[in-house]
C-alpha positions as CSV (number, residue, x, y, z in Angstrom):
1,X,87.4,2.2,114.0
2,X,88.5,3.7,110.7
3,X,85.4,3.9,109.0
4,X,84.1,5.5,112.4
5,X,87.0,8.3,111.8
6,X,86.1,8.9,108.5
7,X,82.3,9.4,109.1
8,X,83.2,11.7,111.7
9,X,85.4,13.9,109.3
10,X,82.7,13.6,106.9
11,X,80.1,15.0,109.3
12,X,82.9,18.0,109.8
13,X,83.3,19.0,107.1
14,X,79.4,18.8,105.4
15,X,79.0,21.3,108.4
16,X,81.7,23.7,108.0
17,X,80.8,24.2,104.3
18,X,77.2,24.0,105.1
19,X,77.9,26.9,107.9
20,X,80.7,28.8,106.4
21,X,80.4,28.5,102.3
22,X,83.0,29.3,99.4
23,X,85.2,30.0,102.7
24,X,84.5,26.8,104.5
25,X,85.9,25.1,100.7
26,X,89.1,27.5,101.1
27,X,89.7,25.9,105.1
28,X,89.4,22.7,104.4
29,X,91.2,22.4,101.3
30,X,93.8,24.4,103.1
31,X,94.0,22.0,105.7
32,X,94.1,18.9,103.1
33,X,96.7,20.6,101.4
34,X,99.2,20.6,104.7
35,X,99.2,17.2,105.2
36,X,96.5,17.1,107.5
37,X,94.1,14.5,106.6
38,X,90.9,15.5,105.6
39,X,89.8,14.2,102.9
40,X,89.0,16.2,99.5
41,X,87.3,13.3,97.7
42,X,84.4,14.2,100.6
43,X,84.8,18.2,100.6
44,X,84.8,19.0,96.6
45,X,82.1,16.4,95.8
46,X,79.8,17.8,98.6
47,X,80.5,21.3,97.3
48,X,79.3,20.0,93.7
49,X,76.8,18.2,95.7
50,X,75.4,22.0,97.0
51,X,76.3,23.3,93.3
52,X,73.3,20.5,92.0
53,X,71.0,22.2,94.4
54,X,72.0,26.4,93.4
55,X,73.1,26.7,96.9
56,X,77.0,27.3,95.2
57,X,78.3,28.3,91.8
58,X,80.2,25.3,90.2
59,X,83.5,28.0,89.3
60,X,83.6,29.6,92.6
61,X,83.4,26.3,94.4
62,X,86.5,24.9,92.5
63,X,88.4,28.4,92.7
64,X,87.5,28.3,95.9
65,X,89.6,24.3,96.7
66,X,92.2,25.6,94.8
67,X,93.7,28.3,96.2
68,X,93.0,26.5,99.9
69,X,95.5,24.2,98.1
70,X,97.8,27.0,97.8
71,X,97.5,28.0,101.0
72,X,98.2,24.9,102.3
73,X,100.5,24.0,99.7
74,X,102.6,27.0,101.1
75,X,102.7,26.5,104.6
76,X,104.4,23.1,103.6
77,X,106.5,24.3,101.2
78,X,107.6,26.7,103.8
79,X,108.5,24.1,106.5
80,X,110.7,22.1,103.8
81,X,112.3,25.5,102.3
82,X,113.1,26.5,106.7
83,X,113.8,23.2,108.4
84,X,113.4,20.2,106.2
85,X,117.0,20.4,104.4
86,X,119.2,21.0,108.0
87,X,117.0,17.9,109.5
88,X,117.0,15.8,106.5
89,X,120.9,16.6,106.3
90,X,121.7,16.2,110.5
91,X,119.2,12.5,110.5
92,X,119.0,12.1,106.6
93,X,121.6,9.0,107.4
94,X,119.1,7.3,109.5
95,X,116.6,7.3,107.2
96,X,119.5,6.5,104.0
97,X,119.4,10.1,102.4
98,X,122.3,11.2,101.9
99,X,123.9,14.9,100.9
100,X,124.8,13.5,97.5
101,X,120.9,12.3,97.7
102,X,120.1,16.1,98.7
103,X,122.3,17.5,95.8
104,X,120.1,15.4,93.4
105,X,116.8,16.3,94.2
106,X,117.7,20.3,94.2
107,X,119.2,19.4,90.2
108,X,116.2,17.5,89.9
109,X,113.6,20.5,90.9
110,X,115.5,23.3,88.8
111,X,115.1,21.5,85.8
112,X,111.8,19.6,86.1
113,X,110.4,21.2,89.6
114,X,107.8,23.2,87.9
115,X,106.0,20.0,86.2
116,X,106.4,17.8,89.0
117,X,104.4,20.6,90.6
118,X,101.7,20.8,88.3
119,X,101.8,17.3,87.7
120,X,101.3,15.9,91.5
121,X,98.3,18.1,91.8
122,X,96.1,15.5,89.9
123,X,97.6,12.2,91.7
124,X,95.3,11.1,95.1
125,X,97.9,10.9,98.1
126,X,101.1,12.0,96.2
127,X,99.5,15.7,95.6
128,X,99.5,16.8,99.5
129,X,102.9,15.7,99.7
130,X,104.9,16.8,96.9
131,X,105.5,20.5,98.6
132,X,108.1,19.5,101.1
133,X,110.6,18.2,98.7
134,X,109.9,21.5,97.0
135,X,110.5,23.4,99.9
136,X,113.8,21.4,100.9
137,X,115.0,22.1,96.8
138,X,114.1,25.8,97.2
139,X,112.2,25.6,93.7
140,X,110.8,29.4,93.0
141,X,108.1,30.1,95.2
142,X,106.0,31.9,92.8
143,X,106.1,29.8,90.2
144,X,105.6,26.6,92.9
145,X,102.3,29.0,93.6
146,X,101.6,29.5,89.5
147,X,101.9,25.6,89.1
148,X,100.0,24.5,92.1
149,X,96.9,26.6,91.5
150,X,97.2,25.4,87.7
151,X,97.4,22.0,89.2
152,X,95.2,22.1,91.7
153,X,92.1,23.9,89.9
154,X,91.4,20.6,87.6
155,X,91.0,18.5,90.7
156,X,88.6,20.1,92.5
157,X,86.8,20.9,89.5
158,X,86.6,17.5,88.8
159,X,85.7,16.6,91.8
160,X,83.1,19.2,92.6
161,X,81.5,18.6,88.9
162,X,81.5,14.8,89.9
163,X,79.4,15.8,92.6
164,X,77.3,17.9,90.5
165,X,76.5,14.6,88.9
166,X,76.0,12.2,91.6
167,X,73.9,14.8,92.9
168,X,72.4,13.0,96.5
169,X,74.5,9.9,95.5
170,X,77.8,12.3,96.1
171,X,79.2,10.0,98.9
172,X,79.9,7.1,96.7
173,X,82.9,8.7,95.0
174,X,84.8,8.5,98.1
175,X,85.2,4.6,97.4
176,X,86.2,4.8,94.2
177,X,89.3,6.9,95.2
178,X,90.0,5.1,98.2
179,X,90.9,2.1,95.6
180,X,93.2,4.5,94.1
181,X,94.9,5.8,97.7
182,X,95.9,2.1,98.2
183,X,97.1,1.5,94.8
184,X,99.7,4.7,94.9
185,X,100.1,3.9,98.9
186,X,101.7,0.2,97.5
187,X,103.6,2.0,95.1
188,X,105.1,4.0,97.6
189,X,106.0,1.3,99.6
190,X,107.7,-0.6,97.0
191,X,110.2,2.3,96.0
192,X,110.6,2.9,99.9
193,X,112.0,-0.9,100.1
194,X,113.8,-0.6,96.2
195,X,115.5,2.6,98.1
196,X,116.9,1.2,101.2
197,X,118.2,-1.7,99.7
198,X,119.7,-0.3,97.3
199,X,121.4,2.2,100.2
200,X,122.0,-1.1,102.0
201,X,123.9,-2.8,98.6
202,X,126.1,0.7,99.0
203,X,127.3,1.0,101.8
C-alpha cells in the first residue's frame, strides 16, 4: 500500500516537471516544504536526472528547489507565527507544553534561531518541520527567509547533482534516504517519550 503511494507520487511529480520545468521544481518543493508530503529525494534527483540529459541547467534547477522551500517554508512559518502559539498555549497542557515550555523556545530562537534555521535545511524529515516552531517564536522573518534559502540551496543541489550522476539509475537514491527518514523518525520518538516522562516526573 505504501510503496503503491509512493509510486504514484513519483509518477506526479516526473510529470509536473516534465510538463511544467524550473516552475514545476518551484511547486513541488513548495509543497514539500509545507509539510505536505512529497518527497524531494524523488523531485531534485529527477531534476538532475533532466540536467544529465541538457533538458535543465544544473544551477537553475537547484535555485529553482530552493526558493519553493522558501515559499513553503513561509506559509508554515506563517501558520506558527498566527495560530500555533494561542493553540499550543489553550491545549499545549494536553500534549505537556507548558507556557514556561513556550517562554524557552522564544529565548531559545533569539539567540540560536538563525542556525537552527540554516542548520535543519540539510537534515531529511526535521527540515520541513523546523518552520512552525519558528513561527510560534516569532524569529525575524527575513532573516528566517535569508537562512532558509542558504539552507535550503545545498540540499537540492546535492540532490539534483546526485541525480546528475546516477543519471537513468536516479530512482535508487530514494532508498538510501528512506534509511535516513527512519533513523531521525526513531530519534524523534525517543525525545517524544524522554519529554513526557519527564513532564509526568513533574507534575
Amino acid at each position: 500500500m505504501v510503496e503503491a503511494i509512493l509510486t504514484t507520487l513519483g509518477n506526479f511529480i516526473i510529470h509536473v516537471i516534465r510538463a511544467t520545468g524550473y516552475g514545476g521544481v518551484v511547486g513541488l518543493m513548495a509543497i514539500e516544504s509545507a509539510n505536505i508530503p512529497l518527497p524531494s529525494e524523488v523531485i531534485m534527483p529527477f531534476s538532475g536526472f533532466l540536467v544529465s540529459r541538457g533538458v535543465m541547467n544544473l544551477w537553475l534547477v537547484g535555485v529553482a528547489g530552493a526558493v519553493g522551500c522558501v515559499i513553503g517554508s513561509s506559509v508554515s512559518y506563517w501558520l506558527g507565527a498566527w495560530g500555533g502559539r494561542p493553540l499550543v498555549e489553550k491545549y499545549g497542557r494536553f500534549i505537556f507544553v507548558s507556557n514556561r515550555d513556550l517562554e524557552r523556545a522564544d529565548k531559545w530562537f533569539s539567540r540560536y534561531g538563525e542556525w537552527a534555521i540554516f542548520i535543519s535545511r540539510l537534515l531529511p524529515v526535521v527540515r520541513t518541520f523546523i518552520s512552525l516552531p519558528a513561527g510560534i517564536s516569532k524569529m525575524h522573518f527575513k532573516r528566517f527567509i535569508v537562512y532558509t534559502f542558504l539552507g535550503s540551496l545545498p540540499w537540492t543541489l546535492g540532490l539534483a547533482y546526485v541525480g546528475v550522476v546516477l543519471g537513468d539509475n536516479w530512482d535508487s537514491i530514494r532508498s538510501t534516504f528512506h534509511g535516513f527518514d527512519y533513523i531521525i523518525i526513531v530519534a524523534i520518538l525517543l525525545a517524544i517519550v524522554w519529554y513526557v516522562m519527564k513532564h509526568f516526573k513533574k507534575h
